[in-house]
C-alpha positions in Angstrom: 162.0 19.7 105.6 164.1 17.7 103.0 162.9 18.1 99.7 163.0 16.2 96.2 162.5 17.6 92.6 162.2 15.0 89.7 161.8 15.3 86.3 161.2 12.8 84.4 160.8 11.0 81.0 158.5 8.7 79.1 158.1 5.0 78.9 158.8 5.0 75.0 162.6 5.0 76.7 162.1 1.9 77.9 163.2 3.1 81.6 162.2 1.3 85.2 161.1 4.5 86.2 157.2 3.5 86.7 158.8 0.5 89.7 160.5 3.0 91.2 157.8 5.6 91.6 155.1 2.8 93.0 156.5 3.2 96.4 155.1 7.4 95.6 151.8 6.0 95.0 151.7 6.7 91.2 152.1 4.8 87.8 153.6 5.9 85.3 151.7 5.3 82.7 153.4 3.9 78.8 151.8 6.5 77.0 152.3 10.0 75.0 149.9 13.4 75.0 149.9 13.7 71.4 148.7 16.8 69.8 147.3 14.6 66.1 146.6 18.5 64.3 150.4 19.0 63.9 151.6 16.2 62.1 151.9 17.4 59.1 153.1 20.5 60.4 156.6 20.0 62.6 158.9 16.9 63.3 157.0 15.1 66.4 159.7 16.2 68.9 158.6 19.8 68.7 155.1 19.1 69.1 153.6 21.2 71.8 150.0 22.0 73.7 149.3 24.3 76.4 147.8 23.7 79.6 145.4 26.3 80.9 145.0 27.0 84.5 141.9 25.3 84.4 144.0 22.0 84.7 146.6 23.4 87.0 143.5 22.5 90.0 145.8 22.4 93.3 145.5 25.9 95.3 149.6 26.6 94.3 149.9 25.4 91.2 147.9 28.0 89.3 149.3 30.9 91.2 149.7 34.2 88.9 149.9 31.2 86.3 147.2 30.8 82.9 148.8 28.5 80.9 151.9 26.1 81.1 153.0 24.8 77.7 154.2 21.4 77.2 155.9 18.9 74.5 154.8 15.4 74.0 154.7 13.4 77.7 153.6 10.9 79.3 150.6 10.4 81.8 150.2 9.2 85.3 147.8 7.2 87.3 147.3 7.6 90.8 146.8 4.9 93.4 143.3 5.1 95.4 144.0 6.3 98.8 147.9 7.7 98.2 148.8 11.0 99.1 149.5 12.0 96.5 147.7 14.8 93.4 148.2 16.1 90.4 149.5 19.8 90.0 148.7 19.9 86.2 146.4 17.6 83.8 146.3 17.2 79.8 143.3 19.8 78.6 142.1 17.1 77.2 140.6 16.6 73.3 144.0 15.5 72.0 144.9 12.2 72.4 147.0 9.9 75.0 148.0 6.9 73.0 149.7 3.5 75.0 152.2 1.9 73.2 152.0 -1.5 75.2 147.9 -1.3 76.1 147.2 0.3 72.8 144.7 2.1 73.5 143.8 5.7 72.7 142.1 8.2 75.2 140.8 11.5 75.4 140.6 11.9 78.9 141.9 15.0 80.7 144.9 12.9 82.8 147.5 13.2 85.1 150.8 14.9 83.4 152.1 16.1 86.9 152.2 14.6 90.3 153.2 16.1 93.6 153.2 14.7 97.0 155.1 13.7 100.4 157.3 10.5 101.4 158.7 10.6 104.8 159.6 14.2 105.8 159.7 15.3 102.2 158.2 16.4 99.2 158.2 15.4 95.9 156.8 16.3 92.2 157.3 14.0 89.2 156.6 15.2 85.5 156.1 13.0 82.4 158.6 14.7 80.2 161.4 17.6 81.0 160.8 20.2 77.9 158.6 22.7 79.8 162.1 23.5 82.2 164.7 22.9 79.9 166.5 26.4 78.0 167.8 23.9 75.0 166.7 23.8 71.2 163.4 21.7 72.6 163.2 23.4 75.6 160.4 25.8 77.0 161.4 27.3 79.8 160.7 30.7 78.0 157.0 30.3 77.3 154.0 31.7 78.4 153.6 31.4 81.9 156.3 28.8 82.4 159.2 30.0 84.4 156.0 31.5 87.0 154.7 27.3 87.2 158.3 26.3 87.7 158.6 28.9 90.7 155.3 27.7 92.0 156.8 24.2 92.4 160.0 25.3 93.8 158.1 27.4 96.2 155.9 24.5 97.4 158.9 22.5 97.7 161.1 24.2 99.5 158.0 25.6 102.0 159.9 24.0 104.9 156.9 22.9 107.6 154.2 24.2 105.9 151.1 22.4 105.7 148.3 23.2 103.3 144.7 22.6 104.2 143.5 21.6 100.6 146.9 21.3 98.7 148.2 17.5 99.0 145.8 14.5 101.1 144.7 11.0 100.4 141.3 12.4 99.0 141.5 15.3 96.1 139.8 18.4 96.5 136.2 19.0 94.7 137.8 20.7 91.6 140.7 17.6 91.2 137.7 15.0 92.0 135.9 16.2 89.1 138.8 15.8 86.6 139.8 11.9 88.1 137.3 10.6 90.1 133.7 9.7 89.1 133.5 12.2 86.0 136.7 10.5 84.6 135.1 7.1 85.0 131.3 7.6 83.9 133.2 9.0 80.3 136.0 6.4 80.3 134.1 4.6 77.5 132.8 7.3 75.6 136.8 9.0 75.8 138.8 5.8 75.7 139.3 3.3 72.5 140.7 0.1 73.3 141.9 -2.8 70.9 139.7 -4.7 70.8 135.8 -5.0 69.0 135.3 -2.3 66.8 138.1 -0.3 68.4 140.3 -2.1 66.8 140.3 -0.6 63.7 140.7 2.7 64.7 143.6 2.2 67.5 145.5 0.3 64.2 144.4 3.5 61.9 146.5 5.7 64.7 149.0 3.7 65.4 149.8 3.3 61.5 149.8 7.1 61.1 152.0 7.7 64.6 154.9 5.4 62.7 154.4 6.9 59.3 154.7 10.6 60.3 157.9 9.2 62.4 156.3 10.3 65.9 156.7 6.7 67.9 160.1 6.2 66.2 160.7 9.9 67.5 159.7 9.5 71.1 160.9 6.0 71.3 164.7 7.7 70.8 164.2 11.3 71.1 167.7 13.5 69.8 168.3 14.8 72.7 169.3 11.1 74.7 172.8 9.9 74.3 
C-alpha cells in the first residue's frame, strides 16, 4: 500500500499548506502551542512541552511510548465526518494563540493528524522539531525516536486494517478530547477578541511581540 509521510510547518510562514491539506479533511489551523512559563527563560524558538501518552489516544500511537516532546506548533482542525484522527494532542493548560482569529485557547487540540487518501496513508504534523537531529531538533528526547517508529510502522503496515485506529467517527478516548467535551468548555477554555476578551487577547499578544516570540515563529532561523 503506497504510503505518504509529511511534516509540516506553521501558518506564521505564511505557506498554502492549510488549501492543500483540505482535500485530507483537515485545517490547518494559523496558530502556535505556546508554552507562556518560559519566556523569560529561553529565546521562543527553543521553547518546548511534552506530550504524555495520555494525548497520544489512537491504539499505535502510544505504543511503549510516555511522552513525546515538542517545540512551538501549530494546531489542526478536523472536518466532521473525514477519516481522518489525531495521533497526538496539546496536553492542554498552555496556550494556542491565532495570529489572524486572535484568539487564545486552552483546549487540548489536534497537533498530529493521520489518515488514508486513496490506497494510502498519511500523517501531517504542525511543526518538524520533534524528528529533526539539528541545533532545534528533538529527535533525541524522551520517548521520541519510539513515537517516530510508531508512525513509520503504521505507515508502512502494507494492507493492514485496524479495527479502532483511523474511521470517520473517533474512538471513545479521541471523542472525549474533540467532540462534545471540547465543545461544552470551548467558552470557559477559549478567549476571543471581542467583549471583555479583548483586553486580555491584546495583553498576550503585546507580550508574544515584546519577548520576540511572534517575530520568532513568523521567520524562525532555521528557514532560508
Amino acid at each position: 500500500m503506497p504510503s505518504a509521510f509529511v511534516l509540516v510547518g506553521d501558518a506564521f510562514t505564511q505557506t498554502n499548506l492549510n488549501t492543500l491539506f483540505v482535500p485530507l479533511g483537515c485545517h490547518l489551523n494559523p496558530d502556535a502551542v505556546i508554552d507562556l512559563t518560559r519566556l523569560r527563560e529561553m529565546h521562543p524558538l527553543r521553547f518546548h512541552f511534552d506530550t504524555p501518552r495520555e494525548v497520544l489516544p489512537l491504539p499505535w500511537s502510544p505504543d511503549q511510548v510516555s511522552t513525546v516532546r515538542w517545540r512551538s506548533l501549530a494546531t489542526f482542525t478536523l472536518r466532521p465526518g473525514a477519516p481522518v484522527q489525531p495521533p497526538a494532542l496539546s496536553p492542554g493548560g498552555g496556550i494556542s494563540f491565532d495570529c489572524v482569529h486572535r484568539w487564545i485557547s486552552f483546549l487540548s487540540l489536534p497537533i498530529a493528524v493521520a489518515g488514508r487518501h486513496g490506497h494510502g496513508r498519511f500523517v501531517l504534523f504542525g511543526g518538524p522539531h520533534a524528528f529533526e537531529t539539528g541545533p532545534l531538533g528533538l529527535l533525541d528526547s524522551v520517548h521520541n525516536p519510539r513515537f517516530l517508529g510508531n508512525v513509520l510502522t503504521w505507515l508502512l503496515a502494507d494492507g493492514v486494517v485496524e479495527p479502532q485506529a483511523v474511521h470517520s467517527e473517533p474512538p471513545p478516548e479521541v471523542a472525549t478530547w474533540i467532540g462534545p467535551l471540547t465543545e461544552q468548555y470551548r467558552d470557559l477554555c477559549q478567549i476571543e477578541d471581542t467583549g471583555e476578551g479583548t483586553g486580555t487577547v491584546a495583553f498576550v499578544e503585546r507580550l508574544l511581540q515584546e519577548t520576540g516570540v511572534l517575530k520568532a515563529l513568523a521567520r524562525p532561523s532555521w528557514m532560508p
